[in-house]
Each structure stands twice: as structure tokens, then as C-alpha cells.
C-alpha atoms as one frame of an Amber mdcrd trajectory, in Angstrom:
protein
 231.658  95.675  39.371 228.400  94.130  39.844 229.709  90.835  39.274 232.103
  91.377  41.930 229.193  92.620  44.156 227.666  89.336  44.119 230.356  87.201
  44.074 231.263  89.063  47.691 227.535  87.955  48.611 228.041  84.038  47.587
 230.829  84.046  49.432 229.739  85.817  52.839 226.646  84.419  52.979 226.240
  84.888  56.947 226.766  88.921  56.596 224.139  89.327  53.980 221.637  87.331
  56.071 222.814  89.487  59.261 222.377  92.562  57.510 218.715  92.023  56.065
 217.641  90.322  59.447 218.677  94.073  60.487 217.038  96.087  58.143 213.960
  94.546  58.612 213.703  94.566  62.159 214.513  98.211  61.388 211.828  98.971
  58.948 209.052  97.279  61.783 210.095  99.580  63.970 210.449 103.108  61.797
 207.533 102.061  59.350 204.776 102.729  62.074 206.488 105.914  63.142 206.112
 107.743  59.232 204.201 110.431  59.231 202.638 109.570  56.327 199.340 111.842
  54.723 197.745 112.593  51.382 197.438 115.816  52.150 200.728 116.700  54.253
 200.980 120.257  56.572 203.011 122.306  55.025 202.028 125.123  57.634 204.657
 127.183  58.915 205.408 127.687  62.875 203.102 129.947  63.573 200.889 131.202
  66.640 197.680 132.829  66.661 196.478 135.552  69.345 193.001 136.137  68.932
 190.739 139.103  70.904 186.901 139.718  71.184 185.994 143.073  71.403 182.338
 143.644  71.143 181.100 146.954  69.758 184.255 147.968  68.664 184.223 148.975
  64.955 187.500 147.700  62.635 189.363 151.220  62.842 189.110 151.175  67.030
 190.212 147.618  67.064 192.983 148.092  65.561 194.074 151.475  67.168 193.221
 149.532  70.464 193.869 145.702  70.296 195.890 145.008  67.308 198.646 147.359
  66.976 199.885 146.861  70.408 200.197 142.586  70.244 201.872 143.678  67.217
 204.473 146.408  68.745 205.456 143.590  71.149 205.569 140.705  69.231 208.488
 141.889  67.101 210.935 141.604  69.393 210.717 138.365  69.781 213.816 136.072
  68.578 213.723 134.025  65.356 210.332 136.207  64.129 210.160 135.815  60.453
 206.496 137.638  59.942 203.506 139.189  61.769 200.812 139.286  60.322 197.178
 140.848  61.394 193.473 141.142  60.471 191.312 143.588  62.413 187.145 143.169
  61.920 183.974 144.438  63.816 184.526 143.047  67.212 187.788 141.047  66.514
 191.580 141.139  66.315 193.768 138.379  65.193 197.476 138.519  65.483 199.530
 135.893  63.575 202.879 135.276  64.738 205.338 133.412  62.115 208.639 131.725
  63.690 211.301 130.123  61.723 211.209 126.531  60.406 213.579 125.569  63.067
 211.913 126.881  65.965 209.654 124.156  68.434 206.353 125.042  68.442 205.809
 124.762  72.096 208.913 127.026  72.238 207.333 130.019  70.110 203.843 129.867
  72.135 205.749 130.027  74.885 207.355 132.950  73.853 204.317 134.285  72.496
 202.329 133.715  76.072 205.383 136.076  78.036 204.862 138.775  75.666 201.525
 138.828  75.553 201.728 139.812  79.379 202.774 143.019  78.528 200.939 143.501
  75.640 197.768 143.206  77.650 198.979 146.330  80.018 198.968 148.164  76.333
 195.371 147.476  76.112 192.615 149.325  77.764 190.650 147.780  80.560 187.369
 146.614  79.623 188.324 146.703  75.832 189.109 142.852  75.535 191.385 140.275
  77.055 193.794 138.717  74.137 194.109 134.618  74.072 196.333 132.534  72.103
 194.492 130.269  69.497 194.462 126.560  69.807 197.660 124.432  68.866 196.350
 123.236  65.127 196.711 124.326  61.201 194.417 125.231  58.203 194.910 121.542
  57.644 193.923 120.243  60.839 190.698 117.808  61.191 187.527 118.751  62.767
 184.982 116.631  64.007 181.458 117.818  64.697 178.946 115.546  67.203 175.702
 116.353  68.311 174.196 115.991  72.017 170.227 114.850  71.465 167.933 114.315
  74.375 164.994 111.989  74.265 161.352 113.899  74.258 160.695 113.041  77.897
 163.930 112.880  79.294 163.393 116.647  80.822 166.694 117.898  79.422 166.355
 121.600  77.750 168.992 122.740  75.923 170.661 124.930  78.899 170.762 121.376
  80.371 172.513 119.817  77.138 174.804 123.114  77.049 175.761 122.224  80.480
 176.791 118.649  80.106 178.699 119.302  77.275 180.906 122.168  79.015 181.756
 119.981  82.144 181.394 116.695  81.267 181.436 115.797  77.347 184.205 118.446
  76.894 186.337 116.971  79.926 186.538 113.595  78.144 187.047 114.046  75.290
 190.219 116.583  75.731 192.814 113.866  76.819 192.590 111.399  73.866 195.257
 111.964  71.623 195.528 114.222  69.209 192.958 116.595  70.377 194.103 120.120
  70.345 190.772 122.308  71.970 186.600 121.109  71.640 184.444 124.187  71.414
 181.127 124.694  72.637 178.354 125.682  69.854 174.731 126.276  70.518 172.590
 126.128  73.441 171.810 128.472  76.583 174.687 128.668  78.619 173.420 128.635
  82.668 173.270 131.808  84.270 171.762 134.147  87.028 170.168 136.719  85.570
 168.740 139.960  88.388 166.371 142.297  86.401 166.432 145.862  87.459 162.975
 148.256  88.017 164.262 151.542  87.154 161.237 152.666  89.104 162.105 151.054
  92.195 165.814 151.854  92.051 165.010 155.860  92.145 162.929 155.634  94.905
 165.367 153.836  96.977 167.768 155.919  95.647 169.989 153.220  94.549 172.347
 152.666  91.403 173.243 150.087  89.002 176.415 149.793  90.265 175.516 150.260
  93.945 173.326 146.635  93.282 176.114 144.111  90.907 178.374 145.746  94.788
 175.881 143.951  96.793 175.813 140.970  94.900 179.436 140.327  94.408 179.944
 140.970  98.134 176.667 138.453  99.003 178.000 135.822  96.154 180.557 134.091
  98.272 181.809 132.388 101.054 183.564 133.831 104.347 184.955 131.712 107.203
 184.109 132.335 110.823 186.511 130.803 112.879 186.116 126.738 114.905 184.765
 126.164 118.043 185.915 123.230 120.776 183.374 120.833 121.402 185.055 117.935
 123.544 187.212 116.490 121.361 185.826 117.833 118.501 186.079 121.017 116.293
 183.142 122.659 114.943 183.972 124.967 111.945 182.203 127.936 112.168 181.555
 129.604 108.093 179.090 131.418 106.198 178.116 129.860 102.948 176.979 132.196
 100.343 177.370 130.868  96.979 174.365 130.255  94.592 173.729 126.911  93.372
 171.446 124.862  92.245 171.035 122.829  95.328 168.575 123.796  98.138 170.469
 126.309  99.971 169.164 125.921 103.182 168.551 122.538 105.380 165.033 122.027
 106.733 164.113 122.242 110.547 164.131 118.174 110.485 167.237 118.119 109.116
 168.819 120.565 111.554 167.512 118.122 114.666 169.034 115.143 113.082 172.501
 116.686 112.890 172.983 118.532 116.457 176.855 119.371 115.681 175.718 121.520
 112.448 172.492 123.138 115.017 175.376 123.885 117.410 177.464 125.558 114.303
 174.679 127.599 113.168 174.060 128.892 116.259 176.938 129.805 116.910 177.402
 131.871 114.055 173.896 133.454 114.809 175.507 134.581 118.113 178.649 135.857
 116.804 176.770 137.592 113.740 174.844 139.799 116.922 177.215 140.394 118.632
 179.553 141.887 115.687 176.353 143.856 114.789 175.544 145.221 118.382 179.515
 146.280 118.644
């Protein structure tokens, strides 16, 4: 048999060279496309919903977070397991799909039902979020922002560039599934309250955060014809950390913004005397 086998290979000489010129144009191709790995993931399809719920103790979290994602999550199709762990302040459901099942499929799946599963939950209890795309086996990698001594950067500053700038670059290079932030003072607007005060204006708590979300944004007026041009007429009320204002030099060099402002002085007058 084997002396046949290479007697058939003397004498077709031109099909044996055809057929290894194939299979190794074959292997160049398919050889760079193995997933090859010491350690290979053996992780099931599975998809995590995880909750924050501070000051809730174990027993509430489950009453309130974790048994509903549960009820809902079993009637899923091609559900092999659910799984849960409830803690001080935390829920996390774990959602186990068939081999056969595309992962992007399942969290799909997962993200419709965990529409209704946050109508289940109490308001102001916690908002439930699907975990990150990855496995127990997944890589992390851990960098460091530092800031020279007299740059001027604090570490609310450092925070900040990480969030919106660091974070933004590095999530579309390839095979990055989610970059948390870690550390830091995260920038905020803090209004301290004077108990005092508040009584003998007879105000509230809630009566103030009102005031503020109604102040904290901006409204449009309307535009007004100028020749052949249209002055927009708005009131800008979002905080930042710009100058909010222009100064009275500034206003004379740009007559069309005077004009606007105004304007919208007049308008604001005359909606008050009315």
C-alpha cells in the first residue's frame, strides 16, 4: 500500500507539487488566524448585570434588586443557568446561555429584558447595568496619570483628563472591552445649605436642588431680523468653567451680540410686567 502510494507520487509529479504549493499558501493564510493561548477561555456564554445600591443591607438587596433581574431573566430562550450574589450595596446577576448562542446575541437579549426588570425595581433603589464584554481570564492593564510638581494639575484635574480624554482613546484600539476610572476627585458643584438661613426664609431642601435644576440650563428666546441677518435671541444658563459673562469691552466690540442681549433684556420686562 505504501509502496503504491509513492509510486502514484513518482509518477504524477505535477499534482503533488500542485497540491503542497496549495497547502502552504493555505497554512499562511489560516496560521495567523489560530487562536492560539497558554491559558485558553474556557468561559461559558455568559452575561453579567450588575446594580449599586448604597445603604442597602444583603437581605433588602436581594428582596429589591436581585430577585426581580432574576424572575425575568428566565424566560429567556436557550438559558442554561442564573446565577446571583447579593452583598451590602450590590447585586450581581449572572446570566448563562448555551455554547451555541453569539454572545452579542445573549446581551442583546439580556439588555430587552432588563427593560422590564427595571419597572420591577423601586425608584431610587438602583439602576441595573450590564457588565463589560470580558471573562475571568481576560487581561487587565493598569497605567498611571503623574503630573509634574509645578505643572498646576491637582488630582480633580488628572481625574478629569482621564474621563474625557485618556479614556476616549484608548477605547477604540482593539481588543479593549471597557477602561475604568480609579482614584482622584471627580469635578463637581457642590451648594452647602445653612439650616439657619433656610428656616428663616422659610425654605426647604427640596424647594432649593427646584431652583437649581430650573436655573442649570439653557432656554431659547426666539431670532430677531436685522437686515439680512438673524440674531438668535437665548438665555444661557449652564455652569462651566469658563467666565460666564463677557466684559463691557467685549460687549462694544461685538454690537450684533449688544443688540441680542438687549433684546432679551426687553423681552425678559416685558414678560415680567404682563
Amino acid at each position: 500500500m505504501f509502496n503504491k502510494l509513492i509510486d502514484w507520487a513518482v509518477t504524477n509529479r505535477l499534482l503533488v507539487v500542485i497540491a503542497l504549493t496549495t497547502l502552504i499558501v493555505s497554512a499562511v493564510f489560516v496560521i495567523p488566524k489560530l487562536n492560539l493561548d497558554a491559558f485558553p477561555d474556557v468561559t461559558n456564554v455568559q452575561v453579567s448585570v450588575n446594580t449599586e445600591a448604597p445603604g442597602l443591607a444583603a437581605e433588602e438587596v436581594e428582596q429589591l434588586i436581585t430577585y426581580p433581574i432574576e424572575a425575568v431573566m428566565y424566560a429567556l430562550p436557550d438559558v442554561m443557568e442564573v446565577r446571583s450574589i447579593s452583598k451590602t450595596g450590590l447585586s450581581g446577576v449572572t446570566v448563562v446561555f448555551s455554547e451555541d448562542t453569539d454572545i452579542y446575541f445573549a446581551r442583546q437579549l439580556v439588555f430587552e429584558r432588563l427593560q422590564a426588570a427595571k419597572e420591577l425595581i423601586p425608584e431610587g433603589v438602583g439602576t441595573p447595568e450590564m457588565g463589560p464584554n470580558t471573562s475571568g481570564l481576560g487581561q487587565v492593564y493598569q497605567y498611571l496619570l503623574l503630573a509634574e510638581p509645578d505643572s498646576g494639575l491637582d488630582a480633580m484635574a488628572l481625574r478629569s483628563l482621564n474621563d474625557w480624554v485618556v479614556k476616549l482613546l484608548l477605547l477604540p484600539a482593539d481588543g479593549v472591552t471597557d477602561v475604568l476610572s480609579f482614584g482622584g476627585e471627580v469635578r463637581q458643584y457642590q451648594v452647602n445649605l445653612n439650616p439657619s438661613q433656610l428656616l428663616g426664609y422659610g425654605l426647604t431642601q427640596d424647594i432649593v436642588m427646584e431652583a437649581l435644576e430650573r436655573n442649570n440650563t439653557n432656554v431659547g428666546g426666539w431670532y430677531m431680523n436685522r437686515g439680512q441677518e438673524q440674531l438668535v435671541i437665548r438665555g444661557t444658563g449652564w455652569k462651566s468653567s469658563q467666565a460666564l459673562y463677557l466684559s463691557a469691552w467685549e460687549l462694544t466690540r461685538k454690537p450684533q451680540l449688544m443688540a441680542s442681549m438687549l433684546v432679551f433684556s426687553e423681552l425678559t420686562k416685558h414678560c415680567l410686567m404682563a
